[in-house]
DSSP file (Angstrom, degrees, kcal/mol; ACC not computed):
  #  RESIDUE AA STRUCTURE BP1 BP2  ACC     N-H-->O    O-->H-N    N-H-->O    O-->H-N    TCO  KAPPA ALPHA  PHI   PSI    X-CA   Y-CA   Z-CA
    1    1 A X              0   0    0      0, 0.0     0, 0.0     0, 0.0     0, 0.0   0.000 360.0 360.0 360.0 136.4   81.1   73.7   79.9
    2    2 A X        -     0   0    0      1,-0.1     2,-0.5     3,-0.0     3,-0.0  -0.214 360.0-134.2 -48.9 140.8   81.2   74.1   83.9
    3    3 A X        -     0   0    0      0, 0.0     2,-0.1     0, 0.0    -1,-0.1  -0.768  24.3-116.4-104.3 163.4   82.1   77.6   84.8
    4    4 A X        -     0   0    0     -2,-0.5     5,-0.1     1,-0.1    29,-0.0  -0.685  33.8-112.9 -91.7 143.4   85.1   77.6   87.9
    5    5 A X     >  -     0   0    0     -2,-0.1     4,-1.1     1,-0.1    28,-0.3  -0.059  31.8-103.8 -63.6 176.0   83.7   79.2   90.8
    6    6 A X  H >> S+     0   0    0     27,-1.3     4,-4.2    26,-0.7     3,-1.0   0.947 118.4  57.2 -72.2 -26.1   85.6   82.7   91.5
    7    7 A X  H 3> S+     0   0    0     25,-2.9     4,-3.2     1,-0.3     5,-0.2   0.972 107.1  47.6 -75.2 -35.8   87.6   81.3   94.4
    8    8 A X  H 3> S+     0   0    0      1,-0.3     4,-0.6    24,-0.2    -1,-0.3   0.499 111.4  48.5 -61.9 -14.6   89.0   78.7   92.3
    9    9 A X  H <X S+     0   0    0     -4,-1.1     4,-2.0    -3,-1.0    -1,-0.3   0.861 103.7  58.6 -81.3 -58.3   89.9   80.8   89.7
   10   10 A X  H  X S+     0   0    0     -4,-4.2     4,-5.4     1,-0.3    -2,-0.2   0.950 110.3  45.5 -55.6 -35.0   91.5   83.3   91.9
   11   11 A X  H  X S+     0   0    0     -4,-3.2     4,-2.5    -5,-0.4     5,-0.4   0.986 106.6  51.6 -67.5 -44.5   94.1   80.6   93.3
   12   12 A X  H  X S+     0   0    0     -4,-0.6     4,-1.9     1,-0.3    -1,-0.2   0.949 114.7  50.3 -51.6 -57.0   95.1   78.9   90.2
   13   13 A X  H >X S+     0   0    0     -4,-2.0     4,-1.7     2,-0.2     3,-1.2   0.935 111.0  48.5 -22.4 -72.0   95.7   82.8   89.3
   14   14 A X  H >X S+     0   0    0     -4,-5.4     3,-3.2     1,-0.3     4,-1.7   0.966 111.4  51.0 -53.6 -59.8   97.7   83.4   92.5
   15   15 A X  H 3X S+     0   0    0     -4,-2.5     4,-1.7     1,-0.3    -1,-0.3   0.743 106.8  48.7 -72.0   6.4   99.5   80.5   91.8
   16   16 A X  H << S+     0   0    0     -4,-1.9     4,-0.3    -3,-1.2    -1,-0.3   0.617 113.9  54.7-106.7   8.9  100.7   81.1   88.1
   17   17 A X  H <<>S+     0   0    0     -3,-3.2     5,-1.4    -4,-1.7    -2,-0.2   0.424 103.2  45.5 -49.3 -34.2  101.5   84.0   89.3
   18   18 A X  H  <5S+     0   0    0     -4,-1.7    -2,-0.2     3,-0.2    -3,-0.1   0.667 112.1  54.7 -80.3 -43.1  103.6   82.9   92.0
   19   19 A X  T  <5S+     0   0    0     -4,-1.7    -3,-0.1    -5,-0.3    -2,-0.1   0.894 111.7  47.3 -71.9 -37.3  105.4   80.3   89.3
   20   20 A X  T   5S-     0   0    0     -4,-0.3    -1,-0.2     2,-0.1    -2,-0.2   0.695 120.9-112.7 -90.6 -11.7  106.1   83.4   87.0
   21   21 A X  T   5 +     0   0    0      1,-0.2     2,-0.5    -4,-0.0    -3,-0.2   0.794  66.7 136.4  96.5  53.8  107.6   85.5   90.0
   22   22 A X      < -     0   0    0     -5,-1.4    -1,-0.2    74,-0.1    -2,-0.1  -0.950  51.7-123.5-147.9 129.6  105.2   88.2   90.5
   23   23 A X        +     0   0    0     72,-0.8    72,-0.5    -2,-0.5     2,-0.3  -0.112  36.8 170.5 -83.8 129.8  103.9   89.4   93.9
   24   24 A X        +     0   0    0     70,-0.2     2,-0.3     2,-0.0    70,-0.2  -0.879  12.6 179.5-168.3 145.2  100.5   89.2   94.1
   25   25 A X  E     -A   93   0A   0     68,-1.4    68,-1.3    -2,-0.3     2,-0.7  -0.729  28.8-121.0-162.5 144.1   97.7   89.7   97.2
   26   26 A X  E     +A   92   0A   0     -2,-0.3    66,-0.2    66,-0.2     3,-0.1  -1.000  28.7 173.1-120.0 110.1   93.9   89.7   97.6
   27   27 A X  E    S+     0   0A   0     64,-1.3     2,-0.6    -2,-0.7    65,-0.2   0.853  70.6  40.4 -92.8 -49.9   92.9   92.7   98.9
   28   28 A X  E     -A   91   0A   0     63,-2.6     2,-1.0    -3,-0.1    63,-0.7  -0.890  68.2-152.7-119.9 132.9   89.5   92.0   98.6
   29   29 A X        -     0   0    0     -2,-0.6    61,-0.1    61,-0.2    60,-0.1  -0.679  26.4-174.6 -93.2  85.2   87.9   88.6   99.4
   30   30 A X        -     0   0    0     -2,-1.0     2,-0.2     1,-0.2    59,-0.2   0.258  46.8 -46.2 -77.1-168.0   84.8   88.5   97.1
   31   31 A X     >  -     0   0    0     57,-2.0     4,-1.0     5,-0.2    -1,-0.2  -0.745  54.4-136.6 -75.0 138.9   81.6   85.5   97.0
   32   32 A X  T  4 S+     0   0    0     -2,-0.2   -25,-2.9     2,-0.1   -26,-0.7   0.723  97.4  40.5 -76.6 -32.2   83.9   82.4   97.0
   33   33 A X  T  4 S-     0   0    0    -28,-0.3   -27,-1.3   -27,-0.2    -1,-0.1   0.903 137.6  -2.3-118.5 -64.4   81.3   81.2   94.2
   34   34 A X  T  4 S+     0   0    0    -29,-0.2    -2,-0.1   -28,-0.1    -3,-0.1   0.326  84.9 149.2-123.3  21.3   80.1   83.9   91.5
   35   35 A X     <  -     0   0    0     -4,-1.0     2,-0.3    54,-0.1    54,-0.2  -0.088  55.4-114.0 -83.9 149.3   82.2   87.0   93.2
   36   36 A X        -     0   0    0     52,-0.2    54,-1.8    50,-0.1     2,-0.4  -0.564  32.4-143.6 -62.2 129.9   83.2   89.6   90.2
   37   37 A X        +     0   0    0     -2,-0.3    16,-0.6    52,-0.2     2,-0.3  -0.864  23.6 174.9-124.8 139.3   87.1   89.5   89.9
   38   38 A X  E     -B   52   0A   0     -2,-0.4    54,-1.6    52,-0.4     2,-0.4  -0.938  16.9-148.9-131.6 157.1   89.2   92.8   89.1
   39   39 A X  E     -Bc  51  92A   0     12,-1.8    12,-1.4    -2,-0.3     2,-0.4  -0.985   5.9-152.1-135.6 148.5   92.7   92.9   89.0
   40   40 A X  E     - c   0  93A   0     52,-2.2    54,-4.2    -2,-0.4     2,-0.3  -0.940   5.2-167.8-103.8  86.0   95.1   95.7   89.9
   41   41 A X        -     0   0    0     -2,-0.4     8,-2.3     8,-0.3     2,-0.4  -0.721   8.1-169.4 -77.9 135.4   98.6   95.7   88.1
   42   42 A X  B     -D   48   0A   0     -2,-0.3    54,-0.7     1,-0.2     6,-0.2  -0.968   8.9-163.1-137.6 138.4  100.7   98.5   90.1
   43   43 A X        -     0   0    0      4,-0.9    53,-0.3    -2,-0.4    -1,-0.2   0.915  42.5-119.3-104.9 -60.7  104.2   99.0   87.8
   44   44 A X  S    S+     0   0    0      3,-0.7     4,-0.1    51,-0.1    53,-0.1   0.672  91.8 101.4   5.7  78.6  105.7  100.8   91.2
   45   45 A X  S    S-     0   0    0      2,-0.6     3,-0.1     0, 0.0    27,-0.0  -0.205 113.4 -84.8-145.2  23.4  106.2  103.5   89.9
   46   46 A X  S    S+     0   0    0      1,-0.5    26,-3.0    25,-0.1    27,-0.6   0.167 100.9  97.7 101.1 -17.5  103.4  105.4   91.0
   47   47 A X  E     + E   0  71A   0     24,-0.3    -4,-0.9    25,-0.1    -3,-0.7  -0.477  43.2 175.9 -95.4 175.8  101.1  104.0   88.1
   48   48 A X  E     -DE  42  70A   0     22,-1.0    22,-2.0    -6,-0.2     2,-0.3  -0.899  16.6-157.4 170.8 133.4   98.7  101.5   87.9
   49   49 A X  E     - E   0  69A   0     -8,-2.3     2,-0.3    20,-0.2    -8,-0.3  -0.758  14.5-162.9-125.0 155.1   95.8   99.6   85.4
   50   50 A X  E     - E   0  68A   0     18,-1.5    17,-3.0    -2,-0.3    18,-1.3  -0.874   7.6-156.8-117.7 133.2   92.9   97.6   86.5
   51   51 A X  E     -BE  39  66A   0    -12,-1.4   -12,-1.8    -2,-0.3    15,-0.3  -0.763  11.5-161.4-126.7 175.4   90.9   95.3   84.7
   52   52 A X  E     -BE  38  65A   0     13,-2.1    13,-1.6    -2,-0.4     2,-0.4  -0.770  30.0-110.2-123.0 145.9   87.8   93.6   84.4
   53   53 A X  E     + E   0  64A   0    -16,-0.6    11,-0.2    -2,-0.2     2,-0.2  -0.670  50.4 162.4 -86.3 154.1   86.3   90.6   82.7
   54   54 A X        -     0   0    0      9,-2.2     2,-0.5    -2,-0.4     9,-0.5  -0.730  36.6-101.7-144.6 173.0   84.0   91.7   80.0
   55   55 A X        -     0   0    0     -2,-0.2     7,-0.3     7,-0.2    -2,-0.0  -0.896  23.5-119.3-136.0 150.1   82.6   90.5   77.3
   56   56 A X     >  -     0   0    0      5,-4.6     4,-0.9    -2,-0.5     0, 0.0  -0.461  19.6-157.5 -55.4 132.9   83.5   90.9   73.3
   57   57 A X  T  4 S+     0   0    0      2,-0.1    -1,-0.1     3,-0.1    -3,-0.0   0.967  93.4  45.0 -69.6 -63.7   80.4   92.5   71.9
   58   58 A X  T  4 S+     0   0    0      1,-0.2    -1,-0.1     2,-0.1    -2,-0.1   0.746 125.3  31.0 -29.9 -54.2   81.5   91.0   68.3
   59   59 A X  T  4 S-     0   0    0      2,-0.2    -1,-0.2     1,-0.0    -2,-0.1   0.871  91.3-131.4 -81.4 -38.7   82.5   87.5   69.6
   60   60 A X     <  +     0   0    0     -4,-0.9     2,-0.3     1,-0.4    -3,-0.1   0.499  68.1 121.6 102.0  17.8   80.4   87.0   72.2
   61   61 A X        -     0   0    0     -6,-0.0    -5,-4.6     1,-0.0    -1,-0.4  -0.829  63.2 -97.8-121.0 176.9   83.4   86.0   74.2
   62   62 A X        +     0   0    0     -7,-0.3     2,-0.2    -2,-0.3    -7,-0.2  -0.606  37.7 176.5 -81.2 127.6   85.1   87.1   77.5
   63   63 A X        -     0   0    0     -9,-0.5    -9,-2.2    -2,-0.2     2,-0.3  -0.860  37.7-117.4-127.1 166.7   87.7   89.2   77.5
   64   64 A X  E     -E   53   0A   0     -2,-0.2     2,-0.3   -11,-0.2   -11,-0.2  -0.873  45.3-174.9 -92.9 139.4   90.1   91.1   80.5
   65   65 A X  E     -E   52   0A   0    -13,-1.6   -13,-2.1    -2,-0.3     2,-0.3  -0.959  30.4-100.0-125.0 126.0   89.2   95.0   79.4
   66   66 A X  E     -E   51   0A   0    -15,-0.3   -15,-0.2    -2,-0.3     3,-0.1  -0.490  33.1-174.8 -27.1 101.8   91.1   98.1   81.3
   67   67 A X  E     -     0   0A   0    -17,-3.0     2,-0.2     1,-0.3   -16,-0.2   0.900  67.9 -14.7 -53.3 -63.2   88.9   99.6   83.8
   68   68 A X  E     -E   50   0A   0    -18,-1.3   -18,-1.5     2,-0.0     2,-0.3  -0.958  57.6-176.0-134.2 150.7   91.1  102.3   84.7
   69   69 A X  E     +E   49   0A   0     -2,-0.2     2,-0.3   -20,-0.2   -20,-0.2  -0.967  40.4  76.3-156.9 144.7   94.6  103.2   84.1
   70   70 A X  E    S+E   48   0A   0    -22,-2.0   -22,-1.0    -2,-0.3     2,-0.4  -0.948  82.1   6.3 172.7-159.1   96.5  106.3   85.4
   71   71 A X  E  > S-E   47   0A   0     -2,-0.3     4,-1.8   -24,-0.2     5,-0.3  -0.402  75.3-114.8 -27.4 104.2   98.1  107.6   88.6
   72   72 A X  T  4 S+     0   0    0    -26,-3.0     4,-0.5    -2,-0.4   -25,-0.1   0.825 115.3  58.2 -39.7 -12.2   98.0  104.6   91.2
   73   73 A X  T  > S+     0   0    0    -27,-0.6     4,-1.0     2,-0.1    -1,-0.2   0.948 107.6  44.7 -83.8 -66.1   95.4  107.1   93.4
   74   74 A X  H  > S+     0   0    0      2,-0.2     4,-1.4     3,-0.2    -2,-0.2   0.711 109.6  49.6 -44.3 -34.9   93.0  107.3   90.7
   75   75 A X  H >X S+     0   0    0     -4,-1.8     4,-2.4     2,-0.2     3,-1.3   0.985 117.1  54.2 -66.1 -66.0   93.0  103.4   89.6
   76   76 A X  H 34 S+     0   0    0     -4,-0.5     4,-0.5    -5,-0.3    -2,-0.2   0.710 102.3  49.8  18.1 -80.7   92.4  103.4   93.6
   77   77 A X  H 3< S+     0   0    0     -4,-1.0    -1,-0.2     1,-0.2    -2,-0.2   0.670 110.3  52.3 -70.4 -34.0   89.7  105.6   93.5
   78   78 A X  H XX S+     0   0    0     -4,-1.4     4,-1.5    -3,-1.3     3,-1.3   0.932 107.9  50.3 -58.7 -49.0   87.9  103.3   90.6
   79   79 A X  H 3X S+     0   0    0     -4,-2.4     4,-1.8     1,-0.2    -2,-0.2   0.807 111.6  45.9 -63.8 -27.2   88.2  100.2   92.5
   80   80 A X  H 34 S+     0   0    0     -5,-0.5    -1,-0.2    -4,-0.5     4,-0.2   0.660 114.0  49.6 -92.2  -3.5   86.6  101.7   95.8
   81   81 A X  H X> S+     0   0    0     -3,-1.3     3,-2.3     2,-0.1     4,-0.8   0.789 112.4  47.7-103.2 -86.3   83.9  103.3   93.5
   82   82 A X  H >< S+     0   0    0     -4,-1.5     3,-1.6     1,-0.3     4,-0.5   0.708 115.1  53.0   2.2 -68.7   83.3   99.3   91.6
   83   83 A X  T 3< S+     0   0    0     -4,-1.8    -1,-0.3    -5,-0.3     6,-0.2   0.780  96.1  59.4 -56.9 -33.0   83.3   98.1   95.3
   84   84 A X  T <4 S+     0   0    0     -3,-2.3    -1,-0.3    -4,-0.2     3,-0.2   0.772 108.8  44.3 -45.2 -45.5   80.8  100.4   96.3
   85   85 A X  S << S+     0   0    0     -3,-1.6     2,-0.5    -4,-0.8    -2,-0.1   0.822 124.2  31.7 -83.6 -97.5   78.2   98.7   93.6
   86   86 A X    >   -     0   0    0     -4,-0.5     3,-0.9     1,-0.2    -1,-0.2  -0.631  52.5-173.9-125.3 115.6   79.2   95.2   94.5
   87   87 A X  T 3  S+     0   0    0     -2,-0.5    -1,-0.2     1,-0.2    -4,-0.1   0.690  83.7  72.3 -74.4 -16.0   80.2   93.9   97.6
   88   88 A X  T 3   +     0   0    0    -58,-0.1   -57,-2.0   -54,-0.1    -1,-0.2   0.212  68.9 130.4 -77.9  35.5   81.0   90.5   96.1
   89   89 A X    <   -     0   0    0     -3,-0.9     2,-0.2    -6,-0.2   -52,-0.2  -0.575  44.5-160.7 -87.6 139.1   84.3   91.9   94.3
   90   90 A X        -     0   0    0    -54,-1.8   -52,-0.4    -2,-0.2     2,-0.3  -0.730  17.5-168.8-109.1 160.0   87.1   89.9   94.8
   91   91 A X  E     -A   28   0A   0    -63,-0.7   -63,-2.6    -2,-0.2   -64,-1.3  -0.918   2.5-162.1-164.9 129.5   90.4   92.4   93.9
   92   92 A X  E     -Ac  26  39A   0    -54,-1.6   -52,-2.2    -2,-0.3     2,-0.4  -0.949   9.1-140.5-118.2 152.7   93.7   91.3   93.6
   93   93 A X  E     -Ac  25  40A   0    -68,-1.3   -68,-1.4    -2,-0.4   -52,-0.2  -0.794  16.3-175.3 -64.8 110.5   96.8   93.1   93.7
   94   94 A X        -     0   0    0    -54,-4.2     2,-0.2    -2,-0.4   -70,-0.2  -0.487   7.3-163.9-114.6-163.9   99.9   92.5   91.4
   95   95 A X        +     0   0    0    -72,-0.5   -72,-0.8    -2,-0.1     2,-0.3  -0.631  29.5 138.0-177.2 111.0  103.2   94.2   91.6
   96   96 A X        -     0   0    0    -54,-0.7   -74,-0.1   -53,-0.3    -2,-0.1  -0.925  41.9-152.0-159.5 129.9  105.6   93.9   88.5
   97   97 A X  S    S+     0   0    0     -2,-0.3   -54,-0.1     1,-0.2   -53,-0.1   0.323  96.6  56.4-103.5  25.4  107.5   96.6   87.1
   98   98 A X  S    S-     0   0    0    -55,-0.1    -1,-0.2     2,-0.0   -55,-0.1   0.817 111.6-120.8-113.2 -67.5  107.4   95.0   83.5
   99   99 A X        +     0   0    0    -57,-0.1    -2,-0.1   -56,-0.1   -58,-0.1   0.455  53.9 160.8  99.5  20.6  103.9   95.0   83.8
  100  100 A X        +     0   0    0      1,-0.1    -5,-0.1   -57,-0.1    -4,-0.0   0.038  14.2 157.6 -49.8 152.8  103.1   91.5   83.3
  101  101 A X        -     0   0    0    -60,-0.1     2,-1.6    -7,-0.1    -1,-0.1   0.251  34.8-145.9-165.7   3.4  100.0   90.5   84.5
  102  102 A X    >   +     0   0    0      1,-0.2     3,-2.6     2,-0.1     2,-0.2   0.322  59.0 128.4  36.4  -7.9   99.3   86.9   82.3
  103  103 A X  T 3  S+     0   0    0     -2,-1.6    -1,-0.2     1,-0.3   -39,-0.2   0.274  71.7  55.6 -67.4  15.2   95.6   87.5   82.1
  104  104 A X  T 3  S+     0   0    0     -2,-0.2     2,-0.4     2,-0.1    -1,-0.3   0.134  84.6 106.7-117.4  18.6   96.2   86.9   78.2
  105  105 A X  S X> S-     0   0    0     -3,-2.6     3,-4.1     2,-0.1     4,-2.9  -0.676  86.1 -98.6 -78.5 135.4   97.7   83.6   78.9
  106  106 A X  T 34 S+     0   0    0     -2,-0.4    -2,-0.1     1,-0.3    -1,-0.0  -0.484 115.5  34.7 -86.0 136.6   95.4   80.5   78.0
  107  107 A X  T 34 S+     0   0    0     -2,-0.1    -1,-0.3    -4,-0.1    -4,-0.1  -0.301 124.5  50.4 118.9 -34.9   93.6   79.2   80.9
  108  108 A X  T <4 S+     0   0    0     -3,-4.1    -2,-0.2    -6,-0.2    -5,-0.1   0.650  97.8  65.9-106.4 -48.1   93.5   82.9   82.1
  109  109 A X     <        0   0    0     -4,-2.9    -3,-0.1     1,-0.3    -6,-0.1   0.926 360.0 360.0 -60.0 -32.7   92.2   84.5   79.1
  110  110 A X              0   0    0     -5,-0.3    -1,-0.3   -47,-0.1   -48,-0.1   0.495 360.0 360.0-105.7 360.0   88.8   83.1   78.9
């Protein structure tokens, strides 16, 4: 199976984001092509998660893992130290005070 480039991924993202009603921004504008994706849920409420795609050691498949989760300064602080190692991070920005984020919705998950 073809893998989607990052940029194509990130829109489809924005927009089933957009369908579900949840506010969401690229703050950073990674390689359109194999760029590293993180996502930033901020609850606003002063917290904040981000995660990363990973992969299950057991399954051997890709999963979204929690990078950081804390005080919205510290998740912050992760994301600018991540960006530091690779300048082809794409990082989007959500804003949901449920904490929705869909990245276990299929299509998303894998």
């Amino acid at each position: 199976m073809a893998r989607l480039t990052a940029d194509f991924w990130v829109r489809a993202y924005l927009a089933r984001l957009g369908l579900a009603g949840i506010p969401a921004f690229v703050t950073q504008h990674g390689d359109a092509t194999a760029g590293a994706v993180l996502v930033k849920l901020n609850t606003l409420d002063g917290r904040a998660r981000a995660y990363q795609r990973s992969f299950d050691l057991a399954t051997g498949d890709r999963a979204w893992v929690v990078l950081a989760e804390g005080p919205e300064a510290e998740v912050d602080a992760a994301l600018a130290r991540q960006k530091g190692f690779d300048p082809d991070l794409w990082v989007i920005e959500l804003e949901d005070r449920a904490g929705r984020h869909l990245l276990d919705e299929p299509g998303l998950a894998d």
